[in-house]
C-alpha positions as a Markdown table, in Angstrom:
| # | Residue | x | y | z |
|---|---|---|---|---|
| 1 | Unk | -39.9 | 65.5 | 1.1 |
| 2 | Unk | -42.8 | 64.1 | 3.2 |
| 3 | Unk | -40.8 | 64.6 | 6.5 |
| 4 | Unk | -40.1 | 68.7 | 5.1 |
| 5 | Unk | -43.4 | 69.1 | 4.3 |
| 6 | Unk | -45.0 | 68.1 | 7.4 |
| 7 | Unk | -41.5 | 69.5 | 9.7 |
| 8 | Unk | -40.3 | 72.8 | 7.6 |
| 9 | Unk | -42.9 | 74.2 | 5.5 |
| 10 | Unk | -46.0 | 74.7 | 8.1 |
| 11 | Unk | -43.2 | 77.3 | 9.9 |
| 12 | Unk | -43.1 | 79.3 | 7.2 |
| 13 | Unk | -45.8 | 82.1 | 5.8 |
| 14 | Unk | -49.1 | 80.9 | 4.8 |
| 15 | Unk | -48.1 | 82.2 | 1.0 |
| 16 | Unk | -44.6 | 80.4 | 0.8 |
| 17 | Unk | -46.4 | 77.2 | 1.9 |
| 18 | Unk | -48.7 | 76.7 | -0.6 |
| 19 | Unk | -46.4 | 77.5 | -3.5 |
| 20 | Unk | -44.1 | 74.9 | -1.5 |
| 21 | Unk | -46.8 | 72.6 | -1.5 |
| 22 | Unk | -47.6 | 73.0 | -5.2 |
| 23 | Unk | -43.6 | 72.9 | -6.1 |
| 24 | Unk | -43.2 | 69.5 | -3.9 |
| 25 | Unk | -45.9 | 67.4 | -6.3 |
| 26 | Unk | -42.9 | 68.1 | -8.8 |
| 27 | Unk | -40.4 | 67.3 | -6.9 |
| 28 | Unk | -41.9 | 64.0 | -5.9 |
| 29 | Unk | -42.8 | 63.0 | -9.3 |
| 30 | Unk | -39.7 | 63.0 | -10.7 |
| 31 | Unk | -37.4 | 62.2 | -7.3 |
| 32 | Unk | -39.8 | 60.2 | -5.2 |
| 33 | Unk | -38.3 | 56.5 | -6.0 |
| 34 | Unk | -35.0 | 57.7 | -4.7 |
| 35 | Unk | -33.5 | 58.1 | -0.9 |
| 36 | Unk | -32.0 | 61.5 | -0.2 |
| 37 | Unk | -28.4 | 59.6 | -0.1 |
| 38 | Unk | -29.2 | 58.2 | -3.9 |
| 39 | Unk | -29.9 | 61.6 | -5.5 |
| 40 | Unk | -26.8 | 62.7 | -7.1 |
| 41 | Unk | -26.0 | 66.2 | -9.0 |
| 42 | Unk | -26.6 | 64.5 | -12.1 |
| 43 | Unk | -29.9 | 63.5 | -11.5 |
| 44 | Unk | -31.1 | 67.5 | -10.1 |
| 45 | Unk | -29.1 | 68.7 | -13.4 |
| 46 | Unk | -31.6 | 66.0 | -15.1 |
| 47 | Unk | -34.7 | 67.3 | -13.4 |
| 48 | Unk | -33.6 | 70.9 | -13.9 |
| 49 | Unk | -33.3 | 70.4 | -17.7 |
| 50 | Unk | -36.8 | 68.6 | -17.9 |
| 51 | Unk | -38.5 | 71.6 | -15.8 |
| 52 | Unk | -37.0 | 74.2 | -18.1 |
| 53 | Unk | -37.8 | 72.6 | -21.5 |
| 54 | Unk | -41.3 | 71.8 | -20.2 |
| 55 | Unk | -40.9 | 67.6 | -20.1 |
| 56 | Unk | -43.5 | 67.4 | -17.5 |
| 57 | Unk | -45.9 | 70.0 | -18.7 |
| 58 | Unk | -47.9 | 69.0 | -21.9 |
| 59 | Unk | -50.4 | 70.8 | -24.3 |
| 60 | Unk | -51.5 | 68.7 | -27.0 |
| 61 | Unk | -48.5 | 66.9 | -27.4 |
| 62 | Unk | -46.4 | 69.8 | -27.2 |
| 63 | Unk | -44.0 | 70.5 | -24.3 |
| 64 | Unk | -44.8 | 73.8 | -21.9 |
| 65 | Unk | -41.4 | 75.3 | -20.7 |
| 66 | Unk | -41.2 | 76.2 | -17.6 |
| 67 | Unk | -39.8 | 79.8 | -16.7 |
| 68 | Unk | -35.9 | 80.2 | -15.5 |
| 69 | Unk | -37.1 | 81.7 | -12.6 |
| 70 | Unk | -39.4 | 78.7 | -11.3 |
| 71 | Unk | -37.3 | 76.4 | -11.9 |
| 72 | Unk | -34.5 | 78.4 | -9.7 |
| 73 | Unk | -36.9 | 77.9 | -6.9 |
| 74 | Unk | -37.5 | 74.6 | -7.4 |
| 75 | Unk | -33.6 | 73.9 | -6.6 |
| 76 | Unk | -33.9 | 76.4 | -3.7 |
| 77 | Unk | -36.7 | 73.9 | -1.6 |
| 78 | Unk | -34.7 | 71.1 | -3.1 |
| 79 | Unk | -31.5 | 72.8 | -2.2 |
| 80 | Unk | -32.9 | 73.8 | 1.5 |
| 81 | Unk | -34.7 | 70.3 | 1.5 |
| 82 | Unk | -30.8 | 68.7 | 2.4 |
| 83 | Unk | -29.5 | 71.6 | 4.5 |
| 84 | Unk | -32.3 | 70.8 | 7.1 |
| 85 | Unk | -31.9 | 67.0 | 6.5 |
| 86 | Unk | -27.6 | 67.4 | 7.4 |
| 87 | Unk | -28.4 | 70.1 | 10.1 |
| 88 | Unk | -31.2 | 69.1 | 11.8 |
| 89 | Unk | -32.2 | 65.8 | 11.3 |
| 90 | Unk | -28.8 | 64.3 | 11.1 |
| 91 | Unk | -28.7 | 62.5 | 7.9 |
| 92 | Unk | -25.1 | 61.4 | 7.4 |
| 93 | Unk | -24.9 | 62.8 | 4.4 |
| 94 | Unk | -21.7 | 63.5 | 2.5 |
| 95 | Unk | -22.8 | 66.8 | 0.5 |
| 96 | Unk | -25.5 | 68.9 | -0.7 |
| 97 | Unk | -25.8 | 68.0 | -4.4 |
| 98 | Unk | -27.5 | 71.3 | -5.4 |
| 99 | Unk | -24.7 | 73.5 | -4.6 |
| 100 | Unk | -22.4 | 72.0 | -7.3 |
| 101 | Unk | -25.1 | 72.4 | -9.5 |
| 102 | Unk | -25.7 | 75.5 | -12.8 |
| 103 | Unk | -28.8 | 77.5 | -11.9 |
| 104 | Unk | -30.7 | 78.9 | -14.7 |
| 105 | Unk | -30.0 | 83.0 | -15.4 |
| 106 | Unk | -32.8 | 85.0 | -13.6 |
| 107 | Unk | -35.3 | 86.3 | -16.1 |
| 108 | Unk | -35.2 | 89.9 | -17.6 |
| 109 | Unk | -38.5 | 90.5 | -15.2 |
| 110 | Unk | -37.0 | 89.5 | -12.2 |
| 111 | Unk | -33.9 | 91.9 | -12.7 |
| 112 | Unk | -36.0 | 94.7 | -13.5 |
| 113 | Unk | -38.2 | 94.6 | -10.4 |
């Protein structure tokens, strides 16, 4: 996540990379003891379920959920995250574990607008 951060995200628009920046402190929270090759589809399906019912998000004990829609782009960096390391930086490895992965349904607001 380090290497996208510092390669990928500084290419994009000044907009998309602070909301990357904020959505990577996530990201390596929950997968920053594990190697790209380690992280399985279990383990995004794991992190997906903790983002939506709010696991890392905490109000006076009680848990904050996020929306559908965040967490969809939270798989999208993650997602885009092992496109770049296959395609560009070689990585040997076998598949991207997001794409065999359940999104969450888009919210009613997103549809509408």
């Amino acid at each position: 996540m380090k290497r996208y951060m510092a390669d990928v995200t500084p290419t994009k628009r000044p907009m998309t990379q602070t909301t990357e920046k904020n959505r990577a402190v996530y990201l390596v929270e929950f997968f920053g003891k594990y190697s790209l090759a380690a992280i399985t589809t279990e383990s995004i399906a794991q992190y997906r379920d903790a983002r939506l019912a709010g696991e890392d998000r905490l109000k006076k004990g009680v848990a904050q959920p996020r929306a559908a829609n965040t967490v969809r782009l939270d798989l999208a960096l993650i997602g885009h995250l092992f496109i770049v390391a296959v395609k560009e930086w070689g990585l040997g490895l076998p598949y991207n574990p997001v794409l065999n992965l359940r999104r969450p349904s888009p919210g009613l607001a997103a549809i509408a607008t």
